[in-house]
N, C-alpha and C positions, 0 to 999 in steps of 0.2 A: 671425737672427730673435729669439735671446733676449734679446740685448741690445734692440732693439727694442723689445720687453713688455717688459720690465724697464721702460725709460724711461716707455714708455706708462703703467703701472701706478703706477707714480711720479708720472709730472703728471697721475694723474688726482685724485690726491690732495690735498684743499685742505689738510692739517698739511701734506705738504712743500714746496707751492709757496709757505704762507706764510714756512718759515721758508728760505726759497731766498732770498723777496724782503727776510725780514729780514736776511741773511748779506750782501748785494749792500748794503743802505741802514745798516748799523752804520757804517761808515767816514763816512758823511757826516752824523752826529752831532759826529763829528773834528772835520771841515772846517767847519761850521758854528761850531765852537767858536774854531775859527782865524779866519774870516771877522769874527765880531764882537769878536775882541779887539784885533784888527786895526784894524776898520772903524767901529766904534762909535761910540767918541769923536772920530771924525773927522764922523761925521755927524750927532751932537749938537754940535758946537763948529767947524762950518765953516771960520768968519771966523780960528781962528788957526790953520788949515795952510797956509800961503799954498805953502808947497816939497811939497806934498802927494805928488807925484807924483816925489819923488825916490825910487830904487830904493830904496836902503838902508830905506827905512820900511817896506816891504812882504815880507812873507815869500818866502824863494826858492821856488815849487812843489814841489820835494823838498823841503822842510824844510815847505813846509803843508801834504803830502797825510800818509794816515793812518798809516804803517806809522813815521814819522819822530817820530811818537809827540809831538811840542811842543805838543799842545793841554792844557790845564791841568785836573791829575787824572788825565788817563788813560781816564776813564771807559770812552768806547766800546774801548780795546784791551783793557780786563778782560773787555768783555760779550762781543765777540768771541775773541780767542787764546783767553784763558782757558775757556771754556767749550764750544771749538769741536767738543770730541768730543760730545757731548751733542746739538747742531745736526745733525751729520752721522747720527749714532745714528737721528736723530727723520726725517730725510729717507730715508734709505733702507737704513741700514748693519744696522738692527737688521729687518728684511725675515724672515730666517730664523728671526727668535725671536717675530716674527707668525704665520711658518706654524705655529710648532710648536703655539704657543700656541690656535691651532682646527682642529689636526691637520689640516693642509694640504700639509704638508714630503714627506710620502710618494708624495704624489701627483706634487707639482712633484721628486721626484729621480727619478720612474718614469719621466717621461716624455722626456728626455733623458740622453746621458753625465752622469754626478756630476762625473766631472774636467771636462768641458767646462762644464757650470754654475756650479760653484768659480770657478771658474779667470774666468769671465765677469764673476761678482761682484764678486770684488777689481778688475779693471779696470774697472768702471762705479762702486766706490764708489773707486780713485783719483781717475778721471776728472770723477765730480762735485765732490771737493774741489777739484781743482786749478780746473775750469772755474767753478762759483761764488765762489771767492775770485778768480781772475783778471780777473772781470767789475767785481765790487764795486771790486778798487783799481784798477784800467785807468781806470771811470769817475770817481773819485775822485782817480787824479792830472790826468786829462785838464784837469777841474775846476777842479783845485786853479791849474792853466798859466792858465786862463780869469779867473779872481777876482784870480790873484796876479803876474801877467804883469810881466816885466820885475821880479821883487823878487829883490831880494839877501843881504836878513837872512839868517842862518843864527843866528840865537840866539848869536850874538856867534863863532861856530865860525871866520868868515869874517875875522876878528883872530887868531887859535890862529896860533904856531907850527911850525906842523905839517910839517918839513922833508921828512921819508920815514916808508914807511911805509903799511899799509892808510888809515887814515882819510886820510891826507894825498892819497891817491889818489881817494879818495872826494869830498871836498871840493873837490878839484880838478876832478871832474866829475863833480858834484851827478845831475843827471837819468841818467845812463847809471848811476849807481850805484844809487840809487832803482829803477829798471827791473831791474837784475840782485838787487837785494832781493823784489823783487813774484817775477818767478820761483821764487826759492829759498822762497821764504812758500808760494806755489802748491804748490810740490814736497812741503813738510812738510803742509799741508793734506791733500795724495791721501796721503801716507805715513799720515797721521790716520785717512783715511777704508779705507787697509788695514786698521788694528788694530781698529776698530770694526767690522768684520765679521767680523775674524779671531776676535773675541772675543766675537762672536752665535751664530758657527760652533759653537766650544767650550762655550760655556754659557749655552744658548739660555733664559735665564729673565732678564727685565724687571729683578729687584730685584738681582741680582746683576751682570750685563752690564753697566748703567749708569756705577754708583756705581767699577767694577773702571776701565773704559776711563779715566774720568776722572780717576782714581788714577796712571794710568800716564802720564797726559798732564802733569798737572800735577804729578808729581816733575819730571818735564824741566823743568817753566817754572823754579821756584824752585830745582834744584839747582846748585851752585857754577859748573856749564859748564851754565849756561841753554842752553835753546831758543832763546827770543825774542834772545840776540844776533845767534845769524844771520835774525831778521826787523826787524830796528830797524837801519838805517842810520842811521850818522854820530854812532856811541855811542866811550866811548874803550876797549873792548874789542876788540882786534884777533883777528888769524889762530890768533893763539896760544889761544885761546878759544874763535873759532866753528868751527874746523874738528873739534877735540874734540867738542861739542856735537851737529853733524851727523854724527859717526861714531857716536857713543854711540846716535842715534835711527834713524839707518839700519839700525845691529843691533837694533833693536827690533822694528824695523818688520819686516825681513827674518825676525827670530825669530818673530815672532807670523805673518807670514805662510807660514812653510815648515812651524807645527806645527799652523798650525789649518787648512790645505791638508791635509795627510796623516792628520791626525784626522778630518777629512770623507770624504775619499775610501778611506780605509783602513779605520779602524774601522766604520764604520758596513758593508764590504762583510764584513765579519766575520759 
């Protein structure tokens, strides 16, 4: 039942459903960017593609959907990756720095177990990471198969001598690789959406919660074993890098959620 209100309380909310609907529609600013660089001069200049419809002209769908990052700029993976804790904050993770903030927390921890409430939280704010990002790039590759069908460019990746090896396996099977990138993005997404409540939990104030989460997110992006290699398929950054990368945030994620778990349900029974 509380996860239920929980969600209820959530969509009744116009700030999270819009930025639900902008989390799902950032990827296909991507694809949109793909589509006309693609498309463009083909359909300003007709009369000289006569081979139009040769594969190699058109982008492979993994290499046009969003996470494969080949639209020019980057744009929408900054407005997204970049800022995802801040989105998830504003949807529902910062929830407990609402209560506190019109002294409402007392009431919603009177009325059920603390551990069971905790404990409910972090799984509905995994749960919406992972399910709003899964939506956004599911649609956006599905898309990408629709617009880009039958293409084989890979940005020249598809010449690479790539004997063995991660990428070489990748390459070698574009889509199935692509699909196990959307996953593992999903997966860091709900880990995102732990820390941002682990960290409303602990220091339930606006000015301080925000600015902290997005501090923590983004050392991961830019540190020497990025983040984003294990969400960018088909980069020349291998095993040797993304597995590092996913260890380092998994301890992050598991630290912020075992101490702002025990700081709720401990200290406060003090």
């Amino acid at each position: 039942m509380l996860i239920k209100s929980e969600l209820y309380k959530m969509l009744k909310s116009k700030k999270s459903i819009f930025f639900i609907v902008l989390m799902i529609l950032i990827p296909f600013i991507d694809l949109i960017s793909n589509i006309l660089n693609v498309y463009l001069d083909y359909w300003l200049n007709k009369e000289a593609y006569i081979d139009w419809f040769v594969p190699s002209m058109r982008l492979n769908p993994a290499m046009g959907s969003f996470l494969s990052g080949s639209s020019h700029g980057h744009i929408s993976q900054m407005l997204l990756i970049w800022i995802m804790p801040i989105y998830l904050m504003i949807i529902y993770s910062d929830t407990y720095i609402s209560e506190v903030k019109y002294g409402y927390n007392n009431i919603v921890f009177t009325k059920s177990d603390r551990r069971k409430i905790v404990r409910q939280r972090f799984v509905i704010s995994f749960a919406l990471g992972f399910a709003v990002s899964f939506v956004g790039l599911f649609l956006n590759y599905i898309i990408s198969n629709i617009v880009f069908y039958g293409g084989t460019d890979m940005h020249g990746l598809e010449y690479a001598e790539y004997e063995s090896g991660f990428i070489a396996l990748c390459l070698g099977n574009p889509n199935i690789a692509y699909l196990f990138y959307v996953i593992v993005y999903c997966l860091i997404a709900g880990g995102c959406g732990i820390i941002c409540t682990g960290i409303s939990f602990v220091i339930p104030n606006y000015k301080i919660a925000y600015p902290l989460v997005f501090f923590i997110w983004i050392v991961q992006i830019i540190a020497p074993y990025s983040l984003t290699y294990a969400m960018q398929p088909f980069i020349e950054y291998g095993l040797n890098y993304i597995i590092p990368s996913v260890l380092i945030y998994a301890f992050i994620v598991a630290a912020v959620g075992v101490v702002s778990y025990n700081f709720k349900v401990r200290c406060d029974e003090i």
